[in-house]
C-alpha positions as CSV (number, residue, x, y, z in Angstrom):
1,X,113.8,114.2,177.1
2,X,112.7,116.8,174.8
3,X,112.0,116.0,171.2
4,X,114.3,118.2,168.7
5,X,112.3,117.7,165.5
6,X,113.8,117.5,162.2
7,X,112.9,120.1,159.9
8,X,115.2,119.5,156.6
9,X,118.5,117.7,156.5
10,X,121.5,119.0,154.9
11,X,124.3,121.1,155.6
12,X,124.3,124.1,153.3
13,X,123.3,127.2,153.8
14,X,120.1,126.7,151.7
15,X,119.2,123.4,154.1
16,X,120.1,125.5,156.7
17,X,118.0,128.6,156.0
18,X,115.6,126.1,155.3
19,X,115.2,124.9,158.5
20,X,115.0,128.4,160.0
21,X,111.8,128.7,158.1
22,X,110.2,125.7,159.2
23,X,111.1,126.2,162.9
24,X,110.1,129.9,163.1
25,X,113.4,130.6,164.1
26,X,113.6,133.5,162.0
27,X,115.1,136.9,162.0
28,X,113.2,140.4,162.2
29,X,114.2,142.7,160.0
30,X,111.7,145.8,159.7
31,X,108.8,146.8,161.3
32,X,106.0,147.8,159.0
33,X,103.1,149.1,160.7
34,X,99.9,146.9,161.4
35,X,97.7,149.8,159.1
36,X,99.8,149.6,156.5
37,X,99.9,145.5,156.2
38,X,96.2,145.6,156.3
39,X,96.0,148.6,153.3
40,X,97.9,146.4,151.2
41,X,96.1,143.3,152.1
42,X,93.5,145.0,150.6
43,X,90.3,143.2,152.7
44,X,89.2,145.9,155.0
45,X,90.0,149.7,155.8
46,X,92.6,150.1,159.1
47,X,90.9,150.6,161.9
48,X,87.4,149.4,160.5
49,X,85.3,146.4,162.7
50,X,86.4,142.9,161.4
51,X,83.0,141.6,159.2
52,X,81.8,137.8,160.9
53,X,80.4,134.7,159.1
54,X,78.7,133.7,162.7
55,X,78.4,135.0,166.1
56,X,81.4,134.7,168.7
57,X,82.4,131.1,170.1
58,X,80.8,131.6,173.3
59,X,77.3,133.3,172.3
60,X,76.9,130.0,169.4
61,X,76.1,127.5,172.6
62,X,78.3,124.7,170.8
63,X,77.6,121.1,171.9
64,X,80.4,120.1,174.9
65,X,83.3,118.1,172.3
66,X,86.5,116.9,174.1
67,X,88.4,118.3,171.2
68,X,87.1,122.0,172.1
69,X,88.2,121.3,175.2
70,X,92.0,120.6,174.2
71,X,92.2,123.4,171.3
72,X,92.0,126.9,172.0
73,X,90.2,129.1,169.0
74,X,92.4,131.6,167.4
75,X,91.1,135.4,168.3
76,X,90.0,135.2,164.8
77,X,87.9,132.4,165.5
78,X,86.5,132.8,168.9
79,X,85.6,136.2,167.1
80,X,83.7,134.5,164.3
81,X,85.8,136.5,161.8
82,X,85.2,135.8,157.8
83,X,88.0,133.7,155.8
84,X,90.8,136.0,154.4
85,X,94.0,135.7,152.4
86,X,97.8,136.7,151.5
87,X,99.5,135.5,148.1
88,X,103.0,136.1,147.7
89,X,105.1,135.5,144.8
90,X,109.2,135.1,144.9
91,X,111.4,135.3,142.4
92,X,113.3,132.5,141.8
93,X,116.5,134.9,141.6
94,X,117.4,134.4,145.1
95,X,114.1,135.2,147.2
96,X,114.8,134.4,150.7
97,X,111.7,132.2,150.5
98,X,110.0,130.0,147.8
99,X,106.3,128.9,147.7
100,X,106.9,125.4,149.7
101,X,108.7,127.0,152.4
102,X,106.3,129.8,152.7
103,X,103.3,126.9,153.2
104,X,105.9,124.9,155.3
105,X,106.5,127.7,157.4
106,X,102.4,128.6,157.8
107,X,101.3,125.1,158.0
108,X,103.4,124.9,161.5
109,X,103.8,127.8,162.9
110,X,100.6,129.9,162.1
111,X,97.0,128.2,163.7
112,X,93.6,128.0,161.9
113,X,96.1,128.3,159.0
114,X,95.4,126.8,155.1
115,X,98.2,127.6,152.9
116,X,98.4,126.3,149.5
117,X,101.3,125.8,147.0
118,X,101.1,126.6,143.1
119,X,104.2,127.0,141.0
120,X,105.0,131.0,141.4
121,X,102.5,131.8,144.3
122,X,102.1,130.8,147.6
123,X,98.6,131.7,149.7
124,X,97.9,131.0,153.0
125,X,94.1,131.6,154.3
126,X,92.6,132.1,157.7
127,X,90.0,134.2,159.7
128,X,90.8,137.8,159.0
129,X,92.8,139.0,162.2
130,X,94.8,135.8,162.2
131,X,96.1,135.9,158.4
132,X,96.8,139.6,159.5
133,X,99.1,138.8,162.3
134,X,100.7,136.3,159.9
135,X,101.1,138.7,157.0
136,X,102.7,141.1,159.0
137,X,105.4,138.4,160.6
138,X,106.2,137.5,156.7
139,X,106.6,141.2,155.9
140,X,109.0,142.2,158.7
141,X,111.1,138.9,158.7
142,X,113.9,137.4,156.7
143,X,111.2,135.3,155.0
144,X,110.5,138.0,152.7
145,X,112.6,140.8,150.6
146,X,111.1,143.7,149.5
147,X,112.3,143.6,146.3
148,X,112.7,140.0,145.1
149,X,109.2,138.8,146.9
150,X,105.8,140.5,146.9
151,X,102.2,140.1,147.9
152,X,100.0,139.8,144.4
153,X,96.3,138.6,145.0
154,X,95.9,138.4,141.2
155,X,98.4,138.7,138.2
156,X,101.1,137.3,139.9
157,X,103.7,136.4,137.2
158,X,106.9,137.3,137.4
159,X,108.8,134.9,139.6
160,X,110.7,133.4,137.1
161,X,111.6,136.3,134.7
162,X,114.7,138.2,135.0
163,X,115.0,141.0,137.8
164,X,114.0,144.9,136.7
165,X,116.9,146.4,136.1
166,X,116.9,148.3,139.7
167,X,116.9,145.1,140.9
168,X,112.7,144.6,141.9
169,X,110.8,141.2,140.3
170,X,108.7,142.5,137.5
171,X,105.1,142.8,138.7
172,X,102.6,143.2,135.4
173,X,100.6,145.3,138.0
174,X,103.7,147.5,139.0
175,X,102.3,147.1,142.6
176,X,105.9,148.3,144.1
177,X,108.5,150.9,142.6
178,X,112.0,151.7,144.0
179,X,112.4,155.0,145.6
180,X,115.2,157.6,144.7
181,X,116.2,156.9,148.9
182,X,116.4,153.7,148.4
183,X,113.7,152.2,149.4
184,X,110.6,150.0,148.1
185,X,107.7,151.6,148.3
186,X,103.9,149.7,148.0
187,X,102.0,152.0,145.5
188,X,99.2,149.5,144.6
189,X,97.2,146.8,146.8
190,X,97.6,143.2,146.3
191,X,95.2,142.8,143.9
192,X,96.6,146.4,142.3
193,X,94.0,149.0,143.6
194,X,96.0,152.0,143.2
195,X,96.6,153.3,146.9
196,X,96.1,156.9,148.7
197,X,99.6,157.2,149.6
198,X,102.4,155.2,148.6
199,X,104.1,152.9,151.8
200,X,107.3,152.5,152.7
201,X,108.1,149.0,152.9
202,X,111.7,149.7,153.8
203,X,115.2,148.6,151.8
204,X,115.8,145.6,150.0
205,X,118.3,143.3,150.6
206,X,122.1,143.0,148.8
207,X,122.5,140.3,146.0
208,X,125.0,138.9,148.3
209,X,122.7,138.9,151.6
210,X,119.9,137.3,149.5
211,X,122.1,134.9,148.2
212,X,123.0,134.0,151.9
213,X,119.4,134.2,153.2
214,X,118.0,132.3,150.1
215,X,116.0,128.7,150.6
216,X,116.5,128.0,146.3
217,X,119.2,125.8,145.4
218,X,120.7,126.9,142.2
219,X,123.3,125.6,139.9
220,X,124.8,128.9,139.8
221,X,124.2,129.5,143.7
222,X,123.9,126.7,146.0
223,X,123.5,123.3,144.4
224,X,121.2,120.4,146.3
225,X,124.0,118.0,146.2
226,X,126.1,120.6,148.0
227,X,129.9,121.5,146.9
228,X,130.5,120.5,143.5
229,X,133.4,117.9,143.2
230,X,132.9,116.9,146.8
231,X,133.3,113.4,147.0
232,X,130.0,112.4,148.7
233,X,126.4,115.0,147.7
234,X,124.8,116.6,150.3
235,X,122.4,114.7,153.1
236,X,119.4,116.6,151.0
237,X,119.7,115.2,148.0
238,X,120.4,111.7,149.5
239,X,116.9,112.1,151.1
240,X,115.5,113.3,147.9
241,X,116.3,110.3,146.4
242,X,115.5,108.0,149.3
243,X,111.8,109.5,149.4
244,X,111.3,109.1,145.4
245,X,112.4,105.5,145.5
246,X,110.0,104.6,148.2
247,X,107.1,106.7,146.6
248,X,108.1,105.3,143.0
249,X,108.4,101.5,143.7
250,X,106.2,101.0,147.3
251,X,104.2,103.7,147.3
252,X,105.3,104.7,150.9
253,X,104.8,101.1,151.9
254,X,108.6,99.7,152.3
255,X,107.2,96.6,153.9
């Protein structure tokens, strides 16, 4: 029989979405181009070799390991490529993701993968061509909005101030501006090295979309005990509270 696993419990929108994100199960919604991911990223010139911390998998002559045998190397590391990163930060008004979810969602679905969680930023680190790949699936999915989230290496506050008034999470660095069309548009690397040429990173989403797309709960948007007034809360909260009790008086130990 397969094995369904469990992501989140809870039947809100927010558990919901949230469980979308852990599974991979999410939706594309642009298609920024691999050069321009990689400009912003700010690690190496498009098109330009990949720099290596040691030779190629099969020119090292590792010792025979059973484990090698059962886990195939990421391009990345077959290729010997040097450890790179991605930070996002998302504004707590609504970003579709929030720095938990983000690691959740790299921490199973992206391999060779280290993402770590601090309380405005998310990163996530890994040889260089694999924490491409991976920056590029969080740029063109419903993981990330243009406007509400954004990559920031350095300087990355912001997440819990109120929106711009065009609607874009303040960025000290100013990284991203809103375009008379429109759209957001990537004027600055992540780390805020002014760019060549400004990229399009495409339309941001509606307050209401966001709202519907969002993994936050929020007093004034979704609450973790689910419908106010209802007579029983929501399975999330009841698992909350479960895994604090157990943590607080057993420490994980219920026997």
């Amino acid at each position: 029989m397969a094995y369904t696993p469990q992501f989140y419990p809870g039947s809100t929108s927010v558990g919901i979405n949230r469980r979308k994100h852990m599974s991979g199960n999410i939706e594309k919604l642009r298609d920024i181009p691999e050069a321009d991911v990689v400009t912003i990223m700010g690690h190496r010139a498009p098109g330009a070799d990949y720099a290596s911390t040691h030779p190629p998998l099969k020119e090292m002559g590792e010792p025979d390991c059973p484990i090698r045998q059962i886990v195939t190397p990421t391009a990345g590391a077959a290729a010997g490529d040097r450890v790179r990163y991605s930070q996002w930060s998302d504004s707590m008004y609504f970003a579709p993701s929030i720095p938990y979810f983000r690691s959740y969602w790299g921490a199973i679905n992206c391999k060779g993968c280290d993402p770590g969680t601090l309380s405005g930023r998310q990163i996530i680190e890994a040889r260089e061509r694999d924490i491409e790949a991976y920056t590029k699936k969080q740029y063109d999915s419903e993981v990330t909005d243009v406007a509400l989230c954004s990559m920031r290496g350095c300087t990355v506050h912001g997440h819990s101030l109120r929106l711009e008034e065009n609607g874009l999470q303040f960025d000290m660095l100013a990284r991203t501006e809103m375009g008379k069309d429109g759209n957001v548009y990537a004027v600055k690397d992540q780390v805020g090295i002014p760019l060549d040429k400004k990229i399009n990173l495409g339309k941001p989403m509606s307050e209401s979309e966001a709202k519907k797309k969002t993994t936050i709960f929020r007093v004034d948007g979704v609450p973790m005990g689910g419908k106010v007034g209802a007579r029983k809360f929501d399975e999330a909260i009841e698992m909350t509270h479960h895994m604090w009790e157990y943590r607080s008086k057993w420490g994980y130990r219920p026997e």
